[in-house]
N, C-alpha and C positions, 0 to 999 in steps of 0.2 A: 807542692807535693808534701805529704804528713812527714817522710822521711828523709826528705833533702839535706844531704852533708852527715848520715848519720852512719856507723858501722854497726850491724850485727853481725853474730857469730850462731850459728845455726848448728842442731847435733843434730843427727839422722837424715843429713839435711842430701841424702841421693836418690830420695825416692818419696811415695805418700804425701802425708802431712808436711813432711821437714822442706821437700822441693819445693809444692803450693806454697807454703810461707815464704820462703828464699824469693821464688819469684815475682809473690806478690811486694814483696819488701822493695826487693829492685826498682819494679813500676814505679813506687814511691821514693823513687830517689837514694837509697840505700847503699853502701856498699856493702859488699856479702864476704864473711869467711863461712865457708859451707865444709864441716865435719860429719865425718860416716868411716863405717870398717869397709868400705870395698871403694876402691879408688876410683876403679872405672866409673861409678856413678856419679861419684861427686864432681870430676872432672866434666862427665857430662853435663850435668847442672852448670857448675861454672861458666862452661859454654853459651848456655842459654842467660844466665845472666849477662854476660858480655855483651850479647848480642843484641840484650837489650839498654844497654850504652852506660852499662854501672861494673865498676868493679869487682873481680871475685877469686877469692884466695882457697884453694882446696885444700886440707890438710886431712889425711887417713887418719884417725884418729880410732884406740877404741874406749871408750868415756868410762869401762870400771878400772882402768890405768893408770894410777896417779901421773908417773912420770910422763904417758904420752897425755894426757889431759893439759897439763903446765906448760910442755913442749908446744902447743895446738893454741894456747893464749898469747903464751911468749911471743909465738909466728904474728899471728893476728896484730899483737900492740908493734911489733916491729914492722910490720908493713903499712898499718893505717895511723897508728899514734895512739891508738883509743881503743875503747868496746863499749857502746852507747847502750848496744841490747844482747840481752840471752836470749836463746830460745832454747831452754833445756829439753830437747824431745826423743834424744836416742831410748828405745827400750824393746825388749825383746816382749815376745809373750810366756815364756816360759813354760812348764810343762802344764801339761791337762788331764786332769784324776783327781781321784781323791786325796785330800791331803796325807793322812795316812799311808797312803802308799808313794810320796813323792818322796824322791832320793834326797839327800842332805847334798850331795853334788848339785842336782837341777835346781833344788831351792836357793842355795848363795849364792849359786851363776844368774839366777831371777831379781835377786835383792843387788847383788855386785852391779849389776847393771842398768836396772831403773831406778833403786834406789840411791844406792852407795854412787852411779856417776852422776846424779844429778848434783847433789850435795856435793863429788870431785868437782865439777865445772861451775858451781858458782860460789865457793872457795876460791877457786884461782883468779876469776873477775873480779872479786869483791874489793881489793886491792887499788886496782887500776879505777874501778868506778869511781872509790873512795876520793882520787888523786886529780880526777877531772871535773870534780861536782857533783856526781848522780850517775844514774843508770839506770835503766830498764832489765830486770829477769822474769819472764814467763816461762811456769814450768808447766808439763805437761800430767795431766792425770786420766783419772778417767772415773765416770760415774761406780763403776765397781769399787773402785776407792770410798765410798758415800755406802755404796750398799751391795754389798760382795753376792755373789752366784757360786754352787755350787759348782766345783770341778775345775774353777778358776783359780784356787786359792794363793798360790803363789803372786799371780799377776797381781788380785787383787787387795794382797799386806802390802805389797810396795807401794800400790797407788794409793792408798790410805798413808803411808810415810810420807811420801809427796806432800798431802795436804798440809803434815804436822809441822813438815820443814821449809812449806812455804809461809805459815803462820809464825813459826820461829825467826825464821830470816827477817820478815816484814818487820816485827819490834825491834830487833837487833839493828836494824840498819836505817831506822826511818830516820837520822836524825842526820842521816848523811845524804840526803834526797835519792836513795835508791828506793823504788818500789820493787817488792816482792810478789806476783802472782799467779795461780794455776790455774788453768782451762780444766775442768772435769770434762770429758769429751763421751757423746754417746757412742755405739757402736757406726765408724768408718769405713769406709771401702777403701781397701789397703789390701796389700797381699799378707800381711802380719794378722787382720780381725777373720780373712780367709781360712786363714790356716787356722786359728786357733778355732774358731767356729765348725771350721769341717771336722776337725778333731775329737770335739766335744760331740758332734752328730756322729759319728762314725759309734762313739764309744755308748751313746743311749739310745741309738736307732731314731733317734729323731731331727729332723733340719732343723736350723734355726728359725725360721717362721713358725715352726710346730710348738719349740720350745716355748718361746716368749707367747706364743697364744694362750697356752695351758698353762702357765704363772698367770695370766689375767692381768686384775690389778694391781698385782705384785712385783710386776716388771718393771726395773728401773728404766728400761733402756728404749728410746722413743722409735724413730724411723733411723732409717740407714742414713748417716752422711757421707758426703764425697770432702775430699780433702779442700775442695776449692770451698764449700760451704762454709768451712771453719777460718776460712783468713779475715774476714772481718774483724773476728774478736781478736785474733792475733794485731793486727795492726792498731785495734784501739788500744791494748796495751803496751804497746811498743809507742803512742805516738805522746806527745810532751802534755797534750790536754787531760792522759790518764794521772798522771802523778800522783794528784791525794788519796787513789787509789790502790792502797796495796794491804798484804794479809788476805785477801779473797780467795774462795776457791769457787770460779764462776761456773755453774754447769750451763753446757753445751748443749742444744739440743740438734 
C-alpha cells in the first residue's frame, strides 16, 4: 500500500473532495485525522475510515482560526506522533457578483478562509514535519486561480493566492525534504460547485452548460468531475515516489 504507516490530516475532510481523499488514503494504509466546521460529518467519515481497518481522529475545526487550527495539529501529533501529509482543502465559494458590488464582509470571510486557512494550517505542520524528516502538503486550487471568470471574483483571488503560497512554501522548505504542492482542480460535483454555479445561473439567466458554450475557446474549465476522479492525483502527491516534486500547481482536468 503507497500509504502504509503514514498519518494525514485532512480539512474539509466531511463531505466532496476532502471525504474521497480521506478515504482513498485509508485504502492505502493511512491513518486519518479528518477536519471540517460540522462535526456530524467528520464523525461520519471517521466512521467509514474505521471500518475500513485504519485509524481516524475527527477534530471540528474552523481552518480561518489560528487558535482552533494549532488546537487540530496539536490533537493530531498527540494521538499519532507525527503528520506525514496535508491536504489543505477546506474553502468556502464565497459570494457571486460583480466585484464591485461584493461587501468587504463576504470578501475577508472568502480570503479568511481559503486563503489565510490554508497558509494557518501549513504554518502549524511545518514544524512537526521539520522534526520527523519531511512531509507532504497538497494544497488545494482551482483552475479559476490560472484564469478567473467573471462574477467569481472573490473565489477566484484566493485561488490564485494558493498558487503563490504554494510556490513560496516549496523554496522555503525544500531543503527540509518537505514538498510543497497544489491541484488546480476543474469544475467538481460537490454541493459547494452547485451552489456557486446555480447562483451564477440564477443571476445571468443562463445554466452552466449555456455559460461555458458561449465562452467557446475561452473556457478554462473542461468536463465535470466527481470527487472520486481526482484522488489519484491526490495520492501521487502524498506518496514518497512524488518528492522531487514540489512548487507545482498541477491542473486537473
Amino acid at each position: 500500500m503507497k500509504l502504509d504507516g503514514k498519518v494525514a490530516l485532512v480539512t474539509g475532510a466531511g463531505r466532496g473532495i476532502g471525504r474521497a481523499v480521506a478515504l482513498a488514503f485509508a485504502r492505502e494504509g493511512a491513518s486519518l485525522a479528518l477536519a471540517a466546521r460540522t462535526e456530524s460529518e467528520i464523525q461520519g467519515v471517521a466512521q467509514e475510515v474505521r471500518a475500513l481497518g485504519r485509524r481516524a481522529l475527527a477534530i471540528r475545526t474552523d481552518v480561518s482560526d489560528e487558535a482552533e487550527v494549532n488546537r487540530m495539529v496539536a490533537r493530531t501529533i498527540a494521538e499519532y506522533g507525527r503528520i506525514d501529509i496535508l491536504v489543505n482543502n477546506a474553502g468556502i465559494g464565497g459570494p457571486v457578483g460583480p466585484l464591485a458590488e461584493v461587501s468587504l464582509k463576504d470578501w475577508q470571510r472568502t480570503l479568511d478562509t481559503n486563503l489565510t486557512g490554508e497558509f494557518l494550517c501549513a504554518k502549524a505542520v511545518i514544524s512537526q514535519m521539520k522534526e520527523q524528516g519531511g512531509g507532504r502538503i497538497i494544497n488545494v486550487s482551482s483552475v479559476l486561480g490560472k484564469r478567473p471568470l467573471p462574477l467569481f471574483g472573490a473565489y477566484s483571488v484566493t485561488k490564485a493566492g494558493i498558487i503563490a503560497l504554494t510556490q513560496t512554501l516549496a523554496k522555503e522548505l525544500s531543503a527540509y525534504n518537505i514538498s510543497v504542492n497544489c491541484l488546480t482542480l476543474t469544475v467538481t460535483d460537490t454541493e459547494l460547485a452547485r451552489t456557486l454555479h446555480g447562483e451564477a445561473a440564477r443571476l445571468t439567466g443562463e445554466t452552466f452548460e449555456e455559460r461555458w458554450r458561449r465562452r467557446g475557446a475561452e473556457a478554462p474549465l473542461g468536463r465535470v468531475a466527481t470527487p472520486e476522479d481526482l484522488v489519484p492525483m491526490f495520492l501521487m502527491l502524498a506518496s514518497e515516489g512524488s518528492a522531487p516534486l514540489s512548487g507545482e500547481a498541477i491542473d486537473v482536468p
